[in-house]
C-alpha positions in Angstrom: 29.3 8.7 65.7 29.4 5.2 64.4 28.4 4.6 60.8 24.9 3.9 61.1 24.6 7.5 62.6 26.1 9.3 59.0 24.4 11.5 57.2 24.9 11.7 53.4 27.1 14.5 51.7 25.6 16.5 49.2 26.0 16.0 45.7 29.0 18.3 44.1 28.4 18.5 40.5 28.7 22.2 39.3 25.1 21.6 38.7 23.8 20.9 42.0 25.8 23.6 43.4 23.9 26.2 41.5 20.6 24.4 42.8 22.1 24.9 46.2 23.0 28.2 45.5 19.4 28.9 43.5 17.8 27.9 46.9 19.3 29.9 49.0 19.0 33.2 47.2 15.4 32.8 45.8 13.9 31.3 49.5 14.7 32.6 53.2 17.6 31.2 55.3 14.8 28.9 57.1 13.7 27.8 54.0 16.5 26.8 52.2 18.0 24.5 55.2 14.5 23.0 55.4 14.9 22.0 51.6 18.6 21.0 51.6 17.7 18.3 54.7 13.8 17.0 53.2 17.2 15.8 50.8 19.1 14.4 53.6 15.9 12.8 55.2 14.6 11.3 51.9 18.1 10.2 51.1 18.0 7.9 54.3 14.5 6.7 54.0 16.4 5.4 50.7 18.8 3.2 52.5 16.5 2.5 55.3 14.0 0.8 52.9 16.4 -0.7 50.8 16.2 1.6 47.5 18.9 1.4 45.2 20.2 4.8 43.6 20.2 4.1 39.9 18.1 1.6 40.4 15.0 2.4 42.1 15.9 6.1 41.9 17.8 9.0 40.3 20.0 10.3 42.8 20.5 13.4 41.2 16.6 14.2 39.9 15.7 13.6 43.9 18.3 16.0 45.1 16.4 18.2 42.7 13.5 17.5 44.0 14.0 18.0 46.9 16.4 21.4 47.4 14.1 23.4 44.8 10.7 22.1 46.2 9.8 25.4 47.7 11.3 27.9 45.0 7.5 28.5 44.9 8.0 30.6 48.2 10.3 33.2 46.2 9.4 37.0 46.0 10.2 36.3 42.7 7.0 33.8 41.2 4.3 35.2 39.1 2.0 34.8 42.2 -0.5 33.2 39.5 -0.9 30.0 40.9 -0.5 27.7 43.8 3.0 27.9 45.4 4.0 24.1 44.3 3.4 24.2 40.9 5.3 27.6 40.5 8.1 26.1 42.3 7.7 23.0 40.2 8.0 24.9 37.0 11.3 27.4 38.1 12.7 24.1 38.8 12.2 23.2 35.3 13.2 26.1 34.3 16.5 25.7 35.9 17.2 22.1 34.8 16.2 22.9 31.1 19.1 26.0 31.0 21.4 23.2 32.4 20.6 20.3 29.9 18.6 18.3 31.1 15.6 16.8 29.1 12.1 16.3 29.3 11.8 12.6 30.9 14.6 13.9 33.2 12.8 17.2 34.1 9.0 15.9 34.2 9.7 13.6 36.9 11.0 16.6 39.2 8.1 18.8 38.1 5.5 16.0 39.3 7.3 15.7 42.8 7.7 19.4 43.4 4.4 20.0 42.6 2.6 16.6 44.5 4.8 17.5 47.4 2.2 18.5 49.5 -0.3 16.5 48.6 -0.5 13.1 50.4 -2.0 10.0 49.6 -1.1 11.2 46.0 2.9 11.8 45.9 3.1 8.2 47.8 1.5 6.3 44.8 3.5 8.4 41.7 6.5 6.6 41.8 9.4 6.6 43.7 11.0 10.0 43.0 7.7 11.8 44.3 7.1 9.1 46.7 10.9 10.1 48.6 10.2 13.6 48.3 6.8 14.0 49.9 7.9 12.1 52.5 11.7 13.8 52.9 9.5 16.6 52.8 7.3 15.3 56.1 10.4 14.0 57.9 11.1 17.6 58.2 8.1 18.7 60.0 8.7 15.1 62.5 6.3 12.7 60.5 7.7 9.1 59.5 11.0 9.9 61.5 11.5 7.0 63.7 13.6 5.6 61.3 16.3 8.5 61.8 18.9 7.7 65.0 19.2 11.2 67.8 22.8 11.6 66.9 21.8 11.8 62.8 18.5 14.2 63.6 21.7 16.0 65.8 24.3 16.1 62.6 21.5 17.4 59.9 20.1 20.2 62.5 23.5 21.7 63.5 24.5 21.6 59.9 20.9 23.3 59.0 19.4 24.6 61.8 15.8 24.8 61.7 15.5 28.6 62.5 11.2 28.7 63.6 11.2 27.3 60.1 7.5 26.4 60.1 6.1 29.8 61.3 8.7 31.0 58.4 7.1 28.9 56.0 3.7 29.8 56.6 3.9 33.3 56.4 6.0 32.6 52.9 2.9 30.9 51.6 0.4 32.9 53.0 2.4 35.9 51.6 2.1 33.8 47.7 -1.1 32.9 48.2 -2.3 36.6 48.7 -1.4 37.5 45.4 -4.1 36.3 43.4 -7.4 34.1 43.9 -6.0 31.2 42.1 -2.5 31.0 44.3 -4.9 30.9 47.3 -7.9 28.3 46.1 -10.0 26.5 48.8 -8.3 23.0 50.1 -4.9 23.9 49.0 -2.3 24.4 51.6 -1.9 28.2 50.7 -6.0 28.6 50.9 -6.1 26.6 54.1 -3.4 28.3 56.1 -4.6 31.6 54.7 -7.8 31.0 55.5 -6.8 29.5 59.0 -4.5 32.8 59.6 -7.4 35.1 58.8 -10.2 33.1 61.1 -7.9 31.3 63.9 -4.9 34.1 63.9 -1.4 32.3 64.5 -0.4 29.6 65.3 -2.0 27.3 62.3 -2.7 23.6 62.6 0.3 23.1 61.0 2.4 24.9 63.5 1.0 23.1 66.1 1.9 20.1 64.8 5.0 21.2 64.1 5.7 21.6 67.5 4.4 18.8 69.0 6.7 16.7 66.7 10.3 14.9 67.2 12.0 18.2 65.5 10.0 21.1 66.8 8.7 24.1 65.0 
């Protein structure tokens, strides 16, 4: 591999090992590997377009962004509201028991819960502009910027275990838990909705599958 084919290393504060670890015990094996490379992915859309960590960026706050953007798939939410913005705030959660402040932990909140919301996340900055779209790499959309042997590296590292049929049933399972986790037009009330009429697969696993990655 020559070194336009590298994948970044994760960050190893004590810190961002607990959101590793956080991640992993609070989502499902699928889950957690998709979060840890929408991190990888939005790390090179970084250097691809030329953003500067410290800079443009906080490398840190978009690791965090990015590895606890689904804690809203955990057994262990209220089930209250929609899946993003309980991630959003156990993320918060998190980085407030490990010091961090508010203008440190608002930006995080804003890109977890945006993350699935295009046309929005693009135009809120560059912290919840990376993520959305480190998020979207993952499921093959905006990828031709990544080389075959670094798509190789990141999946054999994190292998993509049928994560989007994973991920769907994790939100349909939150959104089931009360009216306002599933409301109309969000992705929980949509792929509930499209699980319920349709059956499986969903629109999203479709596309999914059609992409560069796969399902």
């Amino acid at each position: 591999m020559n070194s336009s084919d590298r994948i970044p290393a994760l960050p190893d504060s004590p810190v961002a090992r607990r959101a590793v670890e956080l991640a992993v015990s609070a989502e499902s094996e699928p889950v957690a590997n998709h979060s840890i490379r929408s991190y990888l992915f939005a790390t090179l859309l970084a250097e691809h377009e030329g953003l500067k960590p410290g800079v443009d960026f906080e490398a840190d706050l978009l690791f965090y962004a990015c590895v606890l953007h689904d804690l809203g798939t955990s057994p262990s939410v209220p089930g209250k509201q929609r899946f993003e913005v309980e991630g959003a705030d156990m993320a918060a959660e998190f980085l407030t028991e490990h010091g961090y402040g508010a203008h440190e932990i608002d930006p995080v909140w804003e890109a977890i819960a945006l993350h699935t919301t295009p046309g929005i996340a693009e135009r809120r900055g560059v912290l919840t502009n990376l993520t959305r779209r480190g998020v979207a790499v993952d499921f093959g959309v905006g990828a031709e910027f990544m080389t075959d042997a670094q798509g190789e590296v990141v999946h054999q590292r994190y292998p993509r275990l049928n994560v989007v049929t994973v991920l769907v049933d994790e939100i349909v399972r939150h959104a089931a838990r009360s009216p306002q986790a599933a409301a109309r037009y969000t992705p929980g009330g949509e792929l509930t909705r499209e699980r319920r009429e349709l059956g499986a697969p969903t629109s999203l696993e479709l596309v999914a599958t059609a992409s560069r990655w796969g399902a």
